[in-house]
ROLOBA-823806 format. One line per field, with one value per residue: residue in three letters; x, y negated, z of N, C-alpha, C in turn. Coordinates in steps of 0.001 Angstrom, whole numbers, plus 500000, padded with zeros to 6 digits. Atoms other than C-alpha are relative to their C-alpha. Layout:
BEGIN
rest [ALA, ...]
n_c1 [X, ...]
n_c2 [Y, ...]
n_c3 [Z, ...]
ca_c1 [X, ...]
ca_c2 [Y, ...]
ca_c3 [Z, ...]
c_c1 [X, ...]
c_c2 [Y, ...]
c_c3 [Z, ...]
***
This chain:
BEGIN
rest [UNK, UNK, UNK, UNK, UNK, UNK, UNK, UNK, UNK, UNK, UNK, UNK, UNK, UNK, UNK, UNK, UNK, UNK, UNK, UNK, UNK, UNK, UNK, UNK, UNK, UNK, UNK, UNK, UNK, UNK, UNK, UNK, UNK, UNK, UNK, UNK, UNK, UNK, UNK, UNK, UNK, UNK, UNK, UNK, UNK, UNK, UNK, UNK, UNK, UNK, UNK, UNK, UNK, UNK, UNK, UNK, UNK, UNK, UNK, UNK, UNK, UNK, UNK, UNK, UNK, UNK, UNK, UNK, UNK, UNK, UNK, UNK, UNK, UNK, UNK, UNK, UNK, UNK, UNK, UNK, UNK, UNK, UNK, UNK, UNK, UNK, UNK, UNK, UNK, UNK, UNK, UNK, UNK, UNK, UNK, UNK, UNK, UNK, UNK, UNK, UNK, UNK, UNK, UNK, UNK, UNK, UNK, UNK, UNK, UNK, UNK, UNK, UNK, UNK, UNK, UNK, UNK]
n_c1 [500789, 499807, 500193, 501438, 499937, 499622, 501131, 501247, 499365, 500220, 501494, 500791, 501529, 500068, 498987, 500383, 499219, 499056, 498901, 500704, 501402, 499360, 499198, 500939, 500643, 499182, 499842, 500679, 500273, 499060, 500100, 500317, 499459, 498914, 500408, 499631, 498752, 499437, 500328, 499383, 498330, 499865, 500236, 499154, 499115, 500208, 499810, 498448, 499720, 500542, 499573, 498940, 498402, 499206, 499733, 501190, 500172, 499421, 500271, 501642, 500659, 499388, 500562, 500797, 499912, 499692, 501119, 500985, 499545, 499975, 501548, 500850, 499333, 500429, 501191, 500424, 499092, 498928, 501262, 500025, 498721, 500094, 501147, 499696, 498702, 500676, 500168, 498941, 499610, 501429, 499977, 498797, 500261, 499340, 499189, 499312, 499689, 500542, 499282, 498884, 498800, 499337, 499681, 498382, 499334, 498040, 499144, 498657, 499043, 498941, 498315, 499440, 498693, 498239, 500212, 499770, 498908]
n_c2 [501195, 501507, 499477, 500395, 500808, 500097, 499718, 500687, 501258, 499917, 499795, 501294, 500433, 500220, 501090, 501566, 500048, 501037, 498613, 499323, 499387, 498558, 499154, 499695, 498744, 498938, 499539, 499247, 498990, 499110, 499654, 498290, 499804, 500287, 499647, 498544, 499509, 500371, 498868, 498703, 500302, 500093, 498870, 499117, 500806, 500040, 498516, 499592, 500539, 498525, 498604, 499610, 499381, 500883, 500386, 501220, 501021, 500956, 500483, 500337, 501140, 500814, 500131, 500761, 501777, 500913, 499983, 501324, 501430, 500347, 500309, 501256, 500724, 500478, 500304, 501401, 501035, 500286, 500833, 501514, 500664, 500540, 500318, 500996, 500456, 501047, 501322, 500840, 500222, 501073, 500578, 500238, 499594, 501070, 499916, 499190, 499873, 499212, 498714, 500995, 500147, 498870, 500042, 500155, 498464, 500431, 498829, 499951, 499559, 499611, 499995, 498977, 500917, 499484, 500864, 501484, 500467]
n_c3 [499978, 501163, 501015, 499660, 500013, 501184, 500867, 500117, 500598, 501822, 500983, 499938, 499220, 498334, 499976, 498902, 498830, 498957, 500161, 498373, 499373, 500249, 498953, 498833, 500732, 500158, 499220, 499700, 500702, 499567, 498121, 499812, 500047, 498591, 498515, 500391, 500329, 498312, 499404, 499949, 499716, 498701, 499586, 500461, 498717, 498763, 499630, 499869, 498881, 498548, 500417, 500481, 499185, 499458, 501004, 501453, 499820, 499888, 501803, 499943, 499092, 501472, 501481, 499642, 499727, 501140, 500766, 499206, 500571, 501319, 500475, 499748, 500703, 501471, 500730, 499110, 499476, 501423, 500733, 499322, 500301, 501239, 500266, 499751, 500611, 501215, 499981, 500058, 501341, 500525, 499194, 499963, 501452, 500477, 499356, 500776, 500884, 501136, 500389, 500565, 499669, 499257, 498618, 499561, 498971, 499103, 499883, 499288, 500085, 498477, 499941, 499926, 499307, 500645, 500775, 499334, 499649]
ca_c1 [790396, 792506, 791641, 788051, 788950, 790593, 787551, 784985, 787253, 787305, 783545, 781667, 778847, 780568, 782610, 780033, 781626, 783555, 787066, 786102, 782559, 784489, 786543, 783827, 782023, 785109, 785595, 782289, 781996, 785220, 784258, 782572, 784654, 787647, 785822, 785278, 788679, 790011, 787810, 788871, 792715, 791724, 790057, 792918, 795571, 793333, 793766, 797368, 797540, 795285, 796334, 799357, 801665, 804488, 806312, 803169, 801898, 803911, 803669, 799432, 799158, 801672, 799782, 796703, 797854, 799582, 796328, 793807, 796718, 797000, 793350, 792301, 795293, 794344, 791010, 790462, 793566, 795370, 791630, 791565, 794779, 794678, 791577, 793308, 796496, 794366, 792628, 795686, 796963, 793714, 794493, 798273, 797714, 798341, 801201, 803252, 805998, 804894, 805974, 807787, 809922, 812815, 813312, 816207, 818583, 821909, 824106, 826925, 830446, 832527, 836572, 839004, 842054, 844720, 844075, 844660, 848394]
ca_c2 [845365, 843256, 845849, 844808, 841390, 841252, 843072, 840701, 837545, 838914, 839477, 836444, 836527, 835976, 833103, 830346, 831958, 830184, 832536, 832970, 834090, 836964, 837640, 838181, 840472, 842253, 843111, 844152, 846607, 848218, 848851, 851757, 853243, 852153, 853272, 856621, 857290, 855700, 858128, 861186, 860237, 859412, 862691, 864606, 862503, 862647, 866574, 866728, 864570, 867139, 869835, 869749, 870496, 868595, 868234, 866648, 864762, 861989, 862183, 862193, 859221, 857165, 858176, 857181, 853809, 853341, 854245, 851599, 849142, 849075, 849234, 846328, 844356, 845044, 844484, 841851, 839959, 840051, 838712, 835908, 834991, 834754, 832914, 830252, 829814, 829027, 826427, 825159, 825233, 823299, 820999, 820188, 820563, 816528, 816668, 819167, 818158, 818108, 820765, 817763, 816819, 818670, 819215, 817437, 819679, 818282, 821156, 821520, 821386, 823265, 822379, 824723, 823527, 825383, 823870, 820345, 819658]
ca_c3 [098880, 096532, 093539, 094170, 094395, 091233, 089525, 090897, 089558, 086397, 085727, 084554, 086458, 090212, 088658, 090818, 093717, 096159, 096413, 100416, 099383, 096814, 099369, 101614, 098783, 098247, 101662, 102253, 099337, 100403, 104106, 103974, 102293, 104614, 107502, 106090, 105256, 108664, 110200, 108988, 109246, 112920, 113292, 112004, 114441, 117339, 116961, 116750, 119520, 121710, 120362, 118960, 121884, 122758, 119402, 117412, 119955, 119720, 115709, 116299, 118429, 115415, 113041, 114481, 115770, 112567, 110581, 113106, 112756, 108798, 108388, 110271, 108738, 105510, 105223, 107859, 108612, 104844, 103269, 105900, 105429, 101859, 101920, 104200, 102438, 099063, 101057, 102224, 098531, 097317, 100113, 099328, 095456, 095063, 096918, 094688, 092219, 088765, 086682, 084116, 086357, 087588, 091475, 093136, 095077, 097271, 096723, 099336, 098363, 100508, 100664, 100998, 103564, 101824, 098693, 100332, 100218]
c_c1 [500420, 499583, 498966, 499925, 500196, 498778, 498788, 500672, 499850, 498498, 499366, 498284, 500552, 500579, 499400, 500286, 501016, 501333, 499687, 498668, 500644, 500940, 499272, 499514, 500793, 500254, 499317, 499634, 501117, 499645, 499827, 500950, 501613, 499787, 499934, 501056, 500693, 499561, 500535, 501745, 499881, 499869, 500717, 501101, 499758, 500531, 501190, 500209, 499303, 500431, 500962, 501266, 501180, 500774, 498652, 499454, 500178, 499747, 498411, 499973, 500826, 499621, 498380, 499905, 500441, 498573, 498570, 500796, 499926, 498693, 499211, 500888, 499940, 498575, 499533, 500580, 500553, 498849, 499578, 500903, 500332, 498833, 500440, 501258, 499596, 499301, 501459, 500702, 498999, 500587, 501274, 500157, 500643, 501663, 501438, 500696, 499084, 500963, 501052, 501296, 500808, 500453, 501519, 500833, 501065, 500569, 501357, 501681, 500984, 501689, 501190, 501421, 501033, 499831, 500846, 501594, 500743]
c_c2 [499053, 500808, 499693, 498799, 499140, 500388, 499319, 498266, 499925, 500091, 498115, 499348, 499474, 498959, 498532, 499967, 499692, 501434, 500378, 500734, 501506, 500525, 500685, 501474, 500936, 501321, 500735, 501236, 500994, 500834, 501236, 500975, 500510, 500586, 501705, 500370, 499665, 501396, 501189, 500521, 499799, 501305, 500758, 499847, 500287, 501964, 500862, 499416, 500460, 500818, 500301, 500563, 498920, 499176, 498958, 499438, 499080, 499761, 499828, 498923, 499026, 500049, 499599, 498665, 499417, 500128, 499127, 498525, 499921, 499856, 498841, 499040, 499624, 499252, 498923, 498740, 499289, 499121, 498222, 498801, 499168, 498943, 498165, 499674, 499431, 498908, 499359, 499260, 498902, 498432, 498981, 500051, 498604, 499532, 500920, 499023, 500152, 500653, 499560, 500033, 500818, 499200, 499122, 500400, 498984, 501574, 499168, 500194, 500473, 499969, 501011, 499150, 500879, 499352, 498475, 499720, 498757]
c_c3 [498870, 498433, 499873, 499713, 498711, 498858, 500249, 499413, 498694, 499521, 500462, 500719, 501361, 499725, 500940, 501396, 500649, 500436, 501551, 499526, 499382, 501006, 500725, 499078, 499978, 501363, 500291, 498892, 499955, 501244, 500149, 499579, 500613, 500619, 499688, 500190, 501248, 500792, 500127, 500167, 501654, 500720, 500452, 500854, 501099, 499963, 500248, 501063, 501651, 500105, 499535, 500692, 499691, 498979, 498879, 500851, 500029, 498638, 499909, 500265, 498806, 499245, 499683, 500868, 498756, 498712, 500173, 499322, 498636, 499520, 500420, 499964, 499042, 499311, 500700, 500426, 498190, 499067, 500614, 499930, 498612, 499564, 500960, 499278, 498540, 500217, 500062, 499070, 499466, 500869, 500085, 498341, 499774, 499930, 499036, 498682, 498335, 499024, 498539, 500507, 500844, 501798, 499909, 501279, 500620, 499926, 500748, 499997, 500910, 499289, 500595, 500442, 499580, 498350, 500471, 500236, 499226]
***
């Protein structure tokens, strides 16, 4: 999804888009895709996990929970996410240091009781 994302940023035609609406495009021109490929990884899982007998069932059913979970992390949770954390950024933008002046830190000196006599 973000390889997508990146290639609709860069072309000058989607630039009047709002980074949620490319997100949105991105997502949806991945999907199919996704879903395909989910599929047949589920297929392939569910069959080890029927059929595999005692040793691969346990590796089927992991590899089809871990293939549901990463797929609807990536393409649904990780796009949403990113899509609120750049508002947030937009949102907190004034707020930020400027890049002049340098941060100011308290660094902690720590004392050393053998030293001390």
């Amino acid at each position: 999804m973000y390889d997508r994302l990146r290639e609709i940023r860069s072309r000058r035609t989607q630039t009047e888009l709002s980074f949620a609406q490319q997100v949105n495009l991105a997502v949806n021109q991945t999907l199919s895709r996704t879903v395909l490929t989910v599929a047949t990884v589920a297929m392939s899982a569910a069959m080890l996990f029927v059929f595999g007998g005692g040793s691969l069932e346990n590796f089927g059913f992991v590899v089809l929970v871990g293939a549901l979970t990463g797929t609807t992390s990536t393409v649904y949770v990780a796009g949403a996410l990113d899509v609120e954390w750049s508002a947030w950024a937009d949102r907190h933008q004034g707020k930020r240091p400027s890049p002049g002046r340098p941060k100011t830190r308290r660094v902690a000196v720590a004392r050393s009781h053998t030293s001390e006599r």
